[in-house]
C-alpha positions in Angstrom: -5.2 58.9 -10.2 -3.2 58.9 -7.3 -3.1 56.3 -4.9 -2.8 56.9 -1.4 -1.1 54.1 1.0 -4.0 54.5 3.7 -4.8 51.9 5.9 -7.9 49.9 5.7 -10.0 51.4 8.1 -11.4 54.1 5.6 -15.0 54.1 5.7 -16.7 52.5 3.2 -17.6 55.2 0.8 -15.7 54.5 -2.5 -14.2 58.3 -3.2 -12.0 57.5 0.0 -11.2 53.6 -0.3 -9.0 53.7 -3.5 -5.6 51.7 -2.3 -6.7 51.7 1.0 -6.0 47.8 1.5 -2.1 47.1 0.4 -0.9 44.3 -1.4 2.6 43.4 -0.6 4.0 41.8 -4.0 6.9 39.7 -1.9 3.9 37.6 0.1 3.1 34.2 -1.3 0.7 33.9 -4.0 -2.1 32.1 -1.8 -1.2 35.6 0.6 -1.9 37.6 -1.8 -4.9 35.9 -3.3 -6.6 35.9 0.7 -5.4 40.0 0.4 -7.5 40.5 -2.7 -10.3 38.4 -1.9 -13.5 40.7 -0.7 -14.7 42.7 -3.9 -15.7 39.9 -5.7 -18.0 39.1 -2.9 -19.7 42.4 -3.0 -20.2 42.4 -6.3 -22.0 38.6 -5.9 -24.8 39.2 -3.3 -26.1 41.6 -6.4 -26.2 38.0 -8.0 -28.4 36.5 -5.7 -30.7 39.1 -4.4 -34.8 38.7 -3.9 -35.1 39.6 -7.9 -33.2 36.4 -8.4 -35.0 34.7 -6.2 -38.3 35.4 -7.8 -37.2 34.7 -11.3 -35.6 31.7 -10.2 -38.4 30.2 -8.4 -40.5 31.4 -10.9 -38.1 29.8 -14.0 -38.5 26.0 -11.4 -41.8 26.0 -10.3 -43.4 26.8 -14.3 -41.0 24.9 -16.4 -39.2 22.8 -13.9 -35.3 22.2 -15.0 -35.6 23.4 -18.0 -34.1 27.0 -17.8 -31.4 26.1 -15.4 -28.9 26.5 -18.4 -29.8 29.8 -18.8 -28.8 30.6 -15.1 -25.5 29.2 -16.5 -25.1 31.1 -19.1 -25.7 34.4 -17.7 -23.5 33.8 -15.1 -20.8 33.6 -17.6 -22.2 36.7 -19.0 -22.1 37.8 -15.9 -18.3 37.1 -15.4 -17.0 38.1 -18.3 -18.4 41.6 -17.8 -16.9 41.7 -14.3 -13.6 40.9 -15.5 -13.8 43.7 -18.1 -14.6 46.2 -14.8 -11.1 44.4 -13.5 -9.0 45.4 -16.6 -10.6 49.0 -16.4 -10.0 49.8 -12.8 -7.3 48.5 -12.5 -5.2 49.7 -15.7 -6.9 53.1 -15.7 -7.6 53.7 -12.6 -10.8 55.1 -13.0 -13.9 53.3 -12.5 -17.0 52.9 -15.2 -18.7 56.1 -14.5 -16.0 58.6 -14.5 -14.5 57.2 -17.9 -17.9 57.7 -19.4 -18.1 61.4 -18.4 -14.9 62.0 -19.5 -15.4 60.5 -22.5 -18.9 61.4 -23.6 -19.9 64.5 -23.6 -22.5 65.8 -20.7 -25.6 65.8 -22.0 -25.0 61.2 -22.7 -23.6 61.0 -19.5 -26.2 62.5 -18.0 -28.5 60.2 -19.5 -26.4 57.4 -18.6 -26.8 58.1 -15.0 -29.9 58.7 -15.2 -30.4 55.0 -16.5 -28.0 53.9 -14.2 -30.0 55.2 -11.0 -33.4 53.9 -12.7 -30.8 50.3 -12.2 -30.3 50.7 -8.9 -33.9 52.0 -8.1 -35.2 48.8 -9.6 -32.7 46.8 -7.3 -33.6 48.8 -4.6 -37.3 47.9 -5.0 -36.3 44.0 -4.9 -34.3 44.3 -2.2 -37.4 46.2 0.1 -40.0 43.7 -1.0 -37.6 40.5 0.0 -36.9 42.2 3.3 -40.5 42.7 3.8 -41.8 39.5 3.0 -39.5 38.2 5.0 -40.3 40.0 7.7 -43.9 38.9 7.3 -42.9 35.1 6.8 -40.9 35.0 9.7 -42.3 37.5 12.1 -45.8 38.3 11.1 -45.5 41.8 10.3 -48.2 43.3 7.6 -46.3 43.8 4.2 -47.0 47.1 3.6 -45.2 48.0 7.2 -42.5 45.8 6.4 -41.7 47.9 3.4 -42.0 51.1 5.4 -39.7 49.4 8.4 -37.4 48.9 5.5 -36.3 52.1 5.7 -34.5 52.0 9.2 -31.5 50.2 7.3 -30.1 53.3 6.8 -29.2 53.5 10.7 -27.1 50.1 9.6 -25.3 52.0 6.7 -24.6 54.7 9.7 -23.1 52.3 12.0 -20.8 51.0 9.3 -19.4 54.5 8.6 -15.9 54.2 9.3 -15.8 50.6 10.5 -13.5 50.1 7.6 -14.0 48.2 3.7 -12.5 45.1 5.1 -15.2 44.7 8.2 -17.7 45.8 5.2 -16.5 42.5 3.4 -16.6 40.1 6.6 -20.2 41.1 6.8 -21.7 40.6 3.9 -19.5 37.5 3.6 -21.5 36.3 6.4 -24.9 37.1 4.9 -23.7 34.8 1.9 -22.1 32.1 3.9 -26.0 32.1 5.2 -27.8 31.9 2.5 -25.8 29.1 0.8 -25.9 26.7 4.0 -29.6 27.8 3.7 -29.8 26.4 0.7 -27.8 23.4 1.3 -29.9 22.2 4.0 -33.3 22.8 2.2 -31.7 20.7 -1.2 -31.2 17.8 1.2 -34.9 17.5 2.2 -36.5 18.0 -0.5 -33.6 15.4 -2.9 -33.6 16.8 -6.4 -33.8 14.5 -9.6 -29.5 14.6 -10.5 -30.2 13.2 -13.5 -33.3 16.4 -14.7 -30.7 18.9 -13.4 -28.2 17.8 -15.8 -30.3 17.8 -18.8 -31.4 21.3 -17.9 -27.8 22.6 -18.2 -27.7 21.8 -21.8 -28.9 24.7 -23.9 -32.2 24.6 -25.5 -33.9 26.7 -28.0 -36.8 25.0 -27.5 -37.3 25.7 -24.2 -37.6 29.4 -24.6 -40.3 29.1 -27.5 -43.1 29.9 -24.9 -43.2 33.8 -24.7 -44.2 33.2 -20.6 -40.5 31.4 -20.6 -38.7 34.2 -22.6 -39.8 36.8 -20.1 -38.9 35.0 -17.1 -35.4 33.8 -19.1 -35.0 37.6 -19.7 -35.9 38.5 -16.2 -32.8 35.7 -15.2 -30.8 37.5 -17.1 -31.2 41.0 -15.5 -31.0 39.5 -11.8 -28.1 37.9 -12.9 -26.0 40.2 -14.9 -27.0 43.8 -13.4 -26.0 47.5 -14.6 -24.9 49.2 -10.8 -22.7 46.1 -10.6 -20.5 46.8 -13.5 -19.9 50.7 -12.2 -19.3 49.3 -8.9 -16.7 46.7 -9.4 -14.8 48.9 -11.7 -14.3 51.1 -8.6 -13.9 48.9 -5.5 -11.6 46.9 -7.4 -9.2 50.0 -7.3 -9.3 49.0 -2.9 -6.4 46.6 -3.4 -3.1 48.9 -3.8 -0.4 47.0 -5.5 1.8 49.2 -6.9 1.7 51.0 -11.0 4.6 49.6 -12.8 2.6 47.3 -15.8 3.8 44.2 -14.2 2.1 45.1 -10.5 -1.6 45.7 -12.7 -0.8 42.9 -14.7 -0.4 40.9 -11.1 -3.8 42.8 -10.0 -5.9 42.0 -12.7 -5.3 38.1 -12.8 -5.8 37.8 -8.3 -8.7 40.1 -9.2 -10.5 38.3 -11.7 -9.7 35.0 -9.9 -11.8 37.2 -7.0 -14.5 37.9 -9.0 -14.7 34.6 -11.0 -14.7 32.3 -7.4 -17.5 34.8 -5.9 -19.9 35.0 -9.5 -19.4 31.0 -9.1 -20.6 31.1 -5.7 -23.6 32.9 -6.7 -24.1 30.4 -9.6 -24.3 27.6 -7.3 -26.9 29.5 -4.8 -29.1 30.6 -8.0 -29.1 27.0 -9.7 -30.1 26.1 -5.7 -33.1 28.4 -5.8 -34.4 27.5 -9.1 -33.6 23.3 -8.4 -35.3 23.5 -5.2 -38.8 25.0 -7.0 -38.5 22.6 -9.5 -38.1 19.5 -7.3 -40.2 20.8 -4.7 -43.2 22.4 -6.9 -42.7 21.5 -10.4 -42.2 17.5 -9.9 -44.5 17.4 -7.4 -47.6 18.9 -9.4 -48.2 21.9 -7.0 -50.3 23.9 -8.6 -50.8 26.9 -6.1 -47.4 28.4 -6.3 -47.6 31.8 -7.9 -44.8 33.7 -5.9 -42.2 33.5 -3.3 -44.7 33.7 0.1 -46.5 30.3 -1.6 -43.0 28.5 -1.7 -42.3 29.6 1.7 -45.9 28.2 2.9 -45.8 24.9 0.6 -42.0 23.9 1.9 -42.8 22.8 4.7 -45.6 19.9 4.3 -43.3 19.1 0.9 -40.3 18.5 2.9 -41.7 17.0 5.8 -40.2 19.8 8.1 -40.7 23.2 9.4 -37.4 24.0 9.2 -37.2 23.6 5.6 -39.6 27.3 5.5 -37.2 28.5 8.5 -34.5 28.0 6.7 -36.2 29.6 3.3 -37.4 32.7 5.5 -33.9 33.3 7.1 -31.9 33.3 3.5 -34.3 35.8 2.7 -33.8 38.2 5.1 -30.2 37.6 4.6 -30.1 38.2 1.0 -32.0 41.5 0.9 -29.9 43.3 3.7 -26.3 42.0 1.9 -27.8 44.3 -1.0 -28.1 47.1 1.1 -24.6 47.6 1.6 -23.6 46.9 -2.0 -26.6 49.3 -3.3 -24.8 52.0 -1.2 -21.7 52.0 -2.4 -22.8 51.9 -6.3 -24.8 54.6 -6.0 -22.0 56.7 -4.2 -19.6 55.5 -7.1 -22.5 56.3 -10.1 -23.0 59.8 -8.4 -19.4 60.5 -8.0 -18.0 59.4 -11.4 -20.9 60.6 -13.6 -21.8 64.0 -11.4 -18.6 64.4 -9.5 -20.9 64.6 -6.2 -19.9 63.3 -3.1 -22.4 63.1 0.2 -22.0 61.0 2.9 -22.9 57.3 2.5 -25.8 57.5 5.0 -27.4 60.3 3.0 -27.3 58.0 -0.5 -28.8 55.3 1.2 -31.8 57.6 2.4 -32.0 59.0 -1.2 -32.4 55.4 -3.1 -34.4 53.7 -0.3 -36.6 56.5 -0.8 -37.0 56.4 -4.1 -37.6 52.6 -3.8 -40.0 53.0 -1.1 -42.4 54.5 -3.1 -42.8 52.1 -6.0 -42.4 49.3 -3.8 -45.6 50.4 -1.3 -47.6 51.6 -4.3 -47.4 48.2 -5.8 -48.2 46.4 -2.7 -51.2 48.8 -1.9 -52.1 48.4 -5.5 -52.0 45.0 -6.3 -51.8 43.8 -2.9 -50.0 41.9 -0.7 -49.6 38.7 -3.2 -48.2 40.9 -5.9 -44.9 40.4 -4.3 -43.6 37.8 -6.8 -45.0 39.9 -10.1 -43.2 42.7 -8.9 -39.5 41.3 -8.2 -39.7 39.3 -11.6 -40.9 42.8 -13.1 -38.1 44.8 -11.8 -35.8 42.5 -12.8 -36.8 42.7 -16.4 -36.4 46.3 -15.9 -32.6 45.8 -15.0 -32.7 44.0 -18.5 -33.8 46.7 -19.9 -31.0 49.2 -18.6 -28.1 46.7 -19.1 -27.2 47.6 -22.7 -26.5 51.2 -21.6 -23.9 50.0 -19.1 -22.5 47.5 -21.4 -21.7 49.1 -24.7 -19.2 51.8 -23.0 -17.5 49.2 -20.8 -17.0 47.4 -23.9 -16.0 50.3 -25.8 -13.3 51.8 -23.0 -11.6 48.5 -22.1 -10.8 48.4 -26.0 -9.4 51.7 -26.0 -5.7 51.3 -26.0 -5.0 55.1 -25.4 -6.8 54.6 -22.2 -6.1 50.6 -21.2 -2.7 50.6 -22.6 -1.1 47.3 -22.7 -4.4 45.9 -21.0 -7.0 46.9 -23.5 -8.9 43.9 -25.0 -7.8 41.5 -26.9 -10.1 41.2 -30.6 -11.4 37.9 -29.2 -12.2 39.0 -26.5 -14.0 41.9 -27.4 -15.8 40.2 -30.1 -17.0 38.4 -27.6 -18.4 40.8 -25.3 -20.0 42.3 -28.5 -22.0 39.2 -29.3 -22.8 39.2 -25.3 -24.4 43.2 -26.0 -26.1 42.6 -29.4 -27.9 39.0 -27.6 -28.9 41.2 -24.7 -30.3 44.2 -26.9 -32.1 41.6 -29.1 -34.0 39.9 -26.5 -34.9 43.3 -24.4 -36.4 44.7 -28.2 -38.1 41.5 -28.5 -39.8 41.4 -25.2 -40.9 45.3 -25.6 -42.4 43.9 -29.1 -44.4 41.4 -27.4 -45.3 43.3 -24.1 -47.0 46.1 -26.4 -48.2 43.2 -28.7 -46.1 44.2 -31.8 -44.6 40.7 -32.0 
C-alpha cells in the first residue's frame, strides 16, 4: 500500500485517511505518543455504547457485584484483539477486511461481510434505542419518534465531511470525557460497597451457574469485545504515517497499542461504573422494579437523594449513543471497502445502516412496546456474540501468517492465546443457542 504524506484534514472516510496524520520519529517519545493518541479512542466508545449499558445494568441490578469480573476479563479480551488489529495494519498495511478477501476466496468473504454488517446492524440498533430513550428521559419525546428522529444524525455525519480525522477524534473524545465525569459524579452519590466490588473482580464459576447470568455474562461479552471494531481499528490505525523501514512499524505498533490499551482501559473503568452503580443503587438496596434502563433512570433519583443524579444518567446517554455514530460510519465504510472494494461517500453509509437499524429498532418498540427497551439492547448484544467468532478466527489466522506479517507475525504464545480467547467465545455462543432452543 502506498502511503501518501497528506495532511490531516482528509475527511474522515477511511479509503482516504491512510498516513494522513505524520509521525515525526525525531520528536520526543511523550510527542509522539500525544501524535498517536486518537484511534484507540474510536475504537473505545464501541466499548461503552447503550448495549453495554443494558447488559451492565442488567449484570448489577440481578446479581449485584458478582459479574463485575467478567467486565474485566472481556476487556482483556477485548485488548488483546485490538492489539492484534495493531500488528496487522500496521505491518501489512491492509486492514482486516481486505486481507480476508484476498485471502479467501469470494464466495467466504462474502459471507464474512455479510456477518459483519448483520455486526454493525446490531450496534446500530443499540445505539438508536439509547438515543431514543434518551431523548424521552430527558426531553419527553414518545420513543417510537425518538427512534425515527434518530435518523437526522446523518446531517451530523455530513457536517463532519472533510473537517478532518483529527477534529473527528476531539469530538468523540469529548463525548467520552462526558460520560465518565457522568459517571464519576453519580458513583459519589449513591457510595458503592469497596469492599463487594473487590470480591466481584475475582473470577467465579459459580456465579455463572444460573442460565439467566450466562446470557447476560454472554451479552457483556459482545458489548464488550465487538466484531465492526476489529475491521475498524485494523484500518484507522494505518492514519498515523511513520515511515516502512521494520524499525519505524516496530515504533508504530508499540505507541499504538499503548493507544489502544489506555482507551480499552478507559472504557473498563466507565463499564465497571455502570454495572457498580446498579448494584449499589438497585441490587443492595432491594429495588425490585428495575427491569431496564428507563427504571434506573426513574429510581436514581429518590435513591441518591438528587435529581441530578437521573440528569446526569440521561446526559451520558445521549452522549454515548451519538459517539457510536461516528465510529459505526467509518467501520462500515472500511467493511464495504475491504470486503467489496466499494466506496460511497460517508454520508450515504450512514443512511444505509441507520436504515437498516431503524427498522428492527421501531418494530421492536411497536411490538413489544415502549419498555422493551432494555430486552432489546441486552438481545442485540448477544447477537454481536454471536457474529464475533467470524471476525476472530481470520484476524487470528493473518497476524500469524509470516508471509504476510513478516517479522511482526505472532509469537506461538501469543497466538495460543488468542486461540483459547476464540474456542471460549465459540463455546459459550453454542451453549447459549443450546439453551435458547432448549437443547441444553
Amino acid at each position: 500500500m502506498v502511503r501518501l504524506p497528506t495532511t490531516a484534514t482528509a475527511p474522515f472516510c477511511p479509503s482516504e485517511v491512510r498516513g494522513s496524520i505524520f509521525v515525526d520519529p525525531s520528536l520526543a517519545l511523550w510527542r509522539r505518543m500525544l501524535r498517536f493518541a486518537g484511534p484507540g479512542l474510536l475504537i473505545s466508545v464501541g466499548y461503552m455504547d447503550p448495549g453495554n449499558w443494558a447488559t451492565d445494568i442488567a449484570a448489577g441490578f440481578q446479581f449485584g457485584y458478582s459479574l463485575l469480573f467478567v467486565v474485566v476479563l472481556s476487556s482483556l479480551a477485548a485488548i488483546l484483539l485490538q492489539t492484534l488489529c495493531v500488528r496487522l495494519g500496521v505491518a501489512s498495511g491492509k486492514d482486516l477486511a481486505r486481507a480476508s478477501r484476498e485471502r479467501y476466496r469470494p464466495a467466504v468473504s462474502h459471507g464474512m461481510w455479510v456477518l459483519a454488517e448483520i455486526a454493525i446492524v446490531a450496534c446500530d440498533v443499540a445505539e438508536v434505542l439509547g438515543c431514543a430513550l434518551a431523548l424521552k428521559l430527558l426531553l419527553g419525546v414518545p420513543l417510537a419518534w425518538g427512534v425515527v428522529l434518530t435518523g437526522l444524525d446523518t446531517l451530523i455525519v455530513l457536517g463532519l465531511q472533510g473537517r478532518g480525522f483529527r477534529r473527528l477524534e476531539a469530538i468523540v473524545f469529548g463525548l467520552i470525557a462526558t460520560i465518565a465525569i457522568c459517571f464519576l459524579v453519580e458513583l459519589i452519590l449513591v457510595g458503592p460497597d469497596f469492599g463487594l466490588i473487590l470480591a466481584g473482580l475475582v473470577p467465579s464459576v459459580s456465579a455463572l451457574e444460573h442460565s439467566d447470568a450466562l446470557y447476560i455474562a454472554i451479552g457483556v461479552l459482545g458489548a464488550t469485545v465487538m466484531p465492526h471494531n476489529l475491521y475498524l481499528h485494523s484500518s484507522i490505525v494505518q492514519t498515523r504515517l511513520t515511515g516502512e523501514s521494520v524499525a519505524a512499524k516496530r515504533d508504530a505498533i508499540r505507541l499504538a497499542t499503548c493507544d489502544v490499551t489506555g482507551s480499552l482501559l478507559l472504557a473498563l473503568l466507565v463499564n465497571a461504573a455502570i454495572l457498580i452503580l446498579a448494584a449499589a443503587a438497585f441490587h443492595e438496596t432491594g429495588a425490585t422494579t428495575v427491569s431496564d434502563i428507563e427504571d434506573a433512570y426513574r429510581l436514581l433519583e429518590p435513591i441518591a437523594g438528587t435529581a441530578m443524579a437521573s440528569l446526569l444518567f440521561g446526559i451520558a446517554l445521549l452522549a454515548s449513543g451519538q459517539s457510536s455514530t461516528f465510529t459505526g460510519t467509518v467501520a462500515g465504510q472500511v467493511i464495504m471497502e475491504g470486503f467489496l472494494d466499494l466506496k460511497i461517500p460517508c454520508y450515504q453509509r450512514r443512511l444505509i445502516t441507520r436504515g437498516l437499524a431503524l427498522v428492527p429498532a421501531l418494530a421492536g418498540v411497536l411490538i413489544m412496546g415502549e419498555h422493551s427497551v432494555g430486552r432489546l439492547l441486552v438481545l442485540s448484544q448477544v447477537v454481536l456474540s454471536a457474529q464475533l467468532p467470524f471476525a476472530i478466527y481470520p484476524l487470528i489466522r493473518l497476524t500469524s501468517d509470516r508471509k504476510l506479517m513478516g517479522d511482526f507475525a505472532s509469537s506461538k504464545p501469543l497466538a495460543a492465546v488468542a486461540w483459547v480467547l476464540f474456542a471460549a467465545i465459540t463455546a459459550a455462543n453454542l451453549w447459549l443457542l443450546l439453551q435458547t432452543f432448549g437443547l441444553a
